[in-house]
C-alpha positions in Angstrom: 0.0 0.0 0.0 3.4 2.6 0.2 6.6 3.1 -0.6 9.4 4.1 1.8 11.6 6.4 -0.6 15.5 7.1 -0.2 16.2 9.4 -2.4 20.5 8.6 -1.8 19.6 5.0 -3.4 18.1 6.1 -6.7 21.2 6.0 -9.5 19.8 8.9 -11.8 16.9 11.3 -11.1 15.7 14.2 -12.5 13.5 15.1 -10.1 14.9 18.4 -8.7 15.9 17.9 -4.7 15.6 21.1 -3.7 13.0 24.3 -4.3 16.3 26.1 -5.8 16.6 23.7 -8.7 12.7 23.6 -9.4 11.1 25.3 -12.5 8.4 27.4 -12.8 5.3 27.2 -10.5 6.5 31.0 -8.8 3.8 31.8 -6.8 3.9 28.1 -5.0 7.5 27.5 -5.1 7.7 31.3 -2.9 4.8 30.3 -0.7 6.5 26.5 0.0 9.8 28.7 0.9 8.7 30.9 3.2 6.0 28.4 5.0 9.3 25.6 5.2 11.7 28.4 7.0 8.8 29.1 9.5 8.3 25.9 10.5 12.5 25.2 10.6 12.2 28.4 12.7 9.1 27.2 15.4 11.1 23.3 14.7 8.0 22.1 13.7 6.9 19.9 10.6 5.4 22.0 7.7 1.5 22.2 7.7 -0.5 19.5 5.3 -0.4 20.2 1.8 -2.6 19.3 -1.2 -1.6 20.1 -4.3 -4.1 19.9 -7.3 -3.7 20.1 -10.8 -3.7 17.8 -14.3 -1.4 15.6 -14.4 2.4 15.8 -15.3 2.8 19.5 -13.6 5.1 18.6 -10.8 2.9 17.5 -7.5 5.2 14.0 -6.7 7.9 16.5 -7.3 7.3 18.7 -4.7 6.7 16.3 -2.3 10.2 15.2 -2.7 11.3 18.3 -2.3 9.5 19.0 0.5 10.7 16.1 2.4 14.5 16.8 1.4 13.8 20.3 2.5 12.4 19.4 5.9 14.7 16.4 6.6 12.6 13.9 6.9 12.0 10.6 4.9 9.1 9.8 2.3 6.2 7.4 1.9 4.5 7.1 -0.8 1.0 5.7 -1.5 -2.5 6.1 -3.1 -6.1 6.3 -2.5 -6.9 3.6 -4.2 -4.4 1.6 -2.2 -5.8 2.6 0.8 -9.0 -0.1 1.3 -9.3 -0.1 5.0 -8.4 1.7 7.8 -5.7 -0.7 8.6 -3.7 -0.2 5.9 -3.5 3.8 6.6 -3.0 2.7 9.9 -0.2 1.0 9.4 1.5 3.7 7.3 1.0 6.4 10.0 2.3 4.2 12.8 5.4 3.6 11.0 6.2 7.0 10.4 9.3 9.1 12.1 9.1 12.4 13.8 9.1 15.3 10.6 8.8 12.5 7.9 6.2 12.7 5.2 3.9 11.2 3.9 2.0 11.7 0.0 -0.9 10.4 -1.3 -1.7 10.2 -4.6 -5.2 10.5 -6.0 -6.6 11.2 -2.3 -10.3 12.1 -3.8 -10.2 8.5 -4.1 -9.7 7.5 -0.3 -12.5 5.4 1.0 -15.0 7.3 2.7 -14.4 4.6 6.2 -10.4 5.4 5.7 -10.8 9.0 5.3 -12.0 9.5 8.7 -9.3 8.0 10.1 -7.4 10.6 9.1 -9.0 13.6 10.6 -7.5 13.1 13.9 -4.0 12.0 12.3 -4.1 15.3 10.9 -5.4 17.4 13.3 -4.6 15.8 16.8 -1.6 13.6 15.2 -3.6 10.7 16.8 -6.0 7.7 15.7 -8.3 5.6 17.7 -8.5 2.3 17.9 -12.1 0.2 19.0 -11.7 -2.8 20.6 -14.7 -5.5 21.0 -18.3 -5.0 20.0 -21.3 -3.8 21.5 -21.2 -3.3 25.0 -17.8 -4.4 25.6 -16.8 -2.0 22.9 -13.7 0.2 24.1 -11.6 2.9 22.7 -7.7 3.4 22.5 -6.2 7.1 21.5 -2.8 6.0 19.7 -0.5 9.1 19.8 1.3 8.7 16.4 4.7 11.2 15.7 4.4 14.8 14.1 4.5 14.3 10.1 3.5 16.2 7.7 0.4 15.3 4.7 1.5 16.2 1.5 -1.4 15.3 -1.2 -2.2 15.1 -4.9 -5.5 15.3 -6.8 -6.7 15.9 -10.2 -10.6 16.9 -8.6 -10.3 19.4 -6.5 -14.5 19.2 -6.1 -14.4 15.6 -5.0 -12.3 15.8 -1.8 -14.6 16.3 1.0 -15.4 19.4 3.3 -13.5 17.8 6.5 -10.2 16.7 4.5 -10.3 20.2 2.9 -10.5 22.2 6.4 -7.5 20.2 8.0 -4.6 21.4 4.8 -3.1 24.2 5.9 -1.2 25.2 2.7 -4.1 24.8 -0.5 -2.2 25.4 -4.1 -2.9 24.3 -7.6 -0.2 24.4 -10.2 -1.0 25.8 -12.9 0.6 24.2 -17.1 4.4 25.1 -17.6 5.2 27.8 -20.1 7.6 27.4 -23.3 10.3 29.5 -21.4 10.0 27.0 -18.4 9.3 24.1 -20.3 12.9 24.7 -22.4 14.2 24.8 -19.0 13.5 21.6 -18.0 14.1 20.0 -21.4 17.7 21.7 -21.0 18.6 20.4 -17.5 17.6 16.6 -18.2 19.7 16.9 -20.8 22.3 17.8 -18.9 21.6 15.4 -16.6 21.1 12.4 -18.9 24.8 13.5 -20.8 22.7 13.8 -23.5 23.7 17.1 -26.5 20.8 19.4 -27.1 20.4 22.9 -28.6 18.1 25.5 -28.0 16.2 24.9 -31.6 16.0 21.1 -29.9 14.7 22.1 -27.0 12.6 24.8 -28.1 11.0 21.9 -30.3 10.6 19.6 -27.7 9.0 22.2 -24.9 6.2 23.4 -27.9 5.4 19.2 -27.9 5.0 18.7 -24.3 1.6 20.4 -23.8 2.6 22.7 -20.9 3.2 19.2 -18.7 
């Protein structure tokens, strides 16, 4: 249901690692800057983040970023992965003090899961029911600080609650030709691979502002 992600094991990446090497998206690379030094400065993790968006502008990115910026270590999973509360459980239990963690496609969390994680974000918490019926009993598990960092491509599906416990709401706009050459130009470089600017001029008009 997730991936724990160490970003020194990959071999080749061009996913930038830091908000200094990202392209484009101005107005939320400034806001991710100055809401990451504030919470270096309280030594706090960064408030939970959805990112929305079509696909291909950068939200996995940033997450990665986010978590090299903050120090902490990544998982990775889906909505669609998450089919009971036990599996979300699971991933929040295991997490470390200022880690994070990303979900793809969260409009797509299970209604039953969801609520789960309304007190992870808010109370960094979940509760646990043992028994039925009148022998029913609850445990409050106090899980470590983290931080939510989420993707969705419908905005209008996530629900009222999830929406009131992000603290930091941006949608990323498409990638203009400037930004777009860029891009093309650094994973060249990255890749060892010869391009010039009519190349990657060419390339950036073909990529459909993703």
């Amino acid at each position: 249901a997730s991936l724990p992600i160490d970003s020194e094991s990959e071999i080749l990446s061009l996913r930038p690692e830091k908000l200094s090497d990202y392209v484009g998206q101005q107005e939320v690379v400034e806001t991710l800057k100055i809401a990451i030094e504030a919470a270096k400065q309280r030594n706090e993790p960064l408030e939970h983040v959805p990112f929305h968006g079509p696909p291909g502008l950068g939200k996995t990115s940033l997450a990665h970023i986010i978590t090299n910026e903050m120090g902490g270590k990544l998982t990775i999973t889906s909505g669609p992965a998450l089919e009971k509360g036990g599996d979300l459980i699971g991933i929040l239990t295991h997490l470390e003090e200022g880690d994070v963690l990303f979900v793809d496609e969260i409009h797509r969390v299970p209604r039953a899961v969801e609520e789960f994680l309304y007190p992870a974000m808010e109370d960094f918490a979940v509760d646990f029911v043992f028994d039925k019926g009148v022998h029913a009993r609850s445990h409050r598990y106090r899980l470590r600080q983290f931080t939510l960092v989420s993707a969705t491509t419908r905005v209008g599906l996530l629900s009222a609650p999830l929406r009131d416990r992000f603290g930091i709401f941006r949608s990323l706009d498409f990638y203009s030709e400037e930004d777009l050459i860029k891009i093309t130009k650094r994973s060249a470089m990255l890749l060892n691979v010869a391009i010039d600017n009519q190349g990657a001029a060419e390339l950036s008009k073909r990529s459909r502002g993703t």
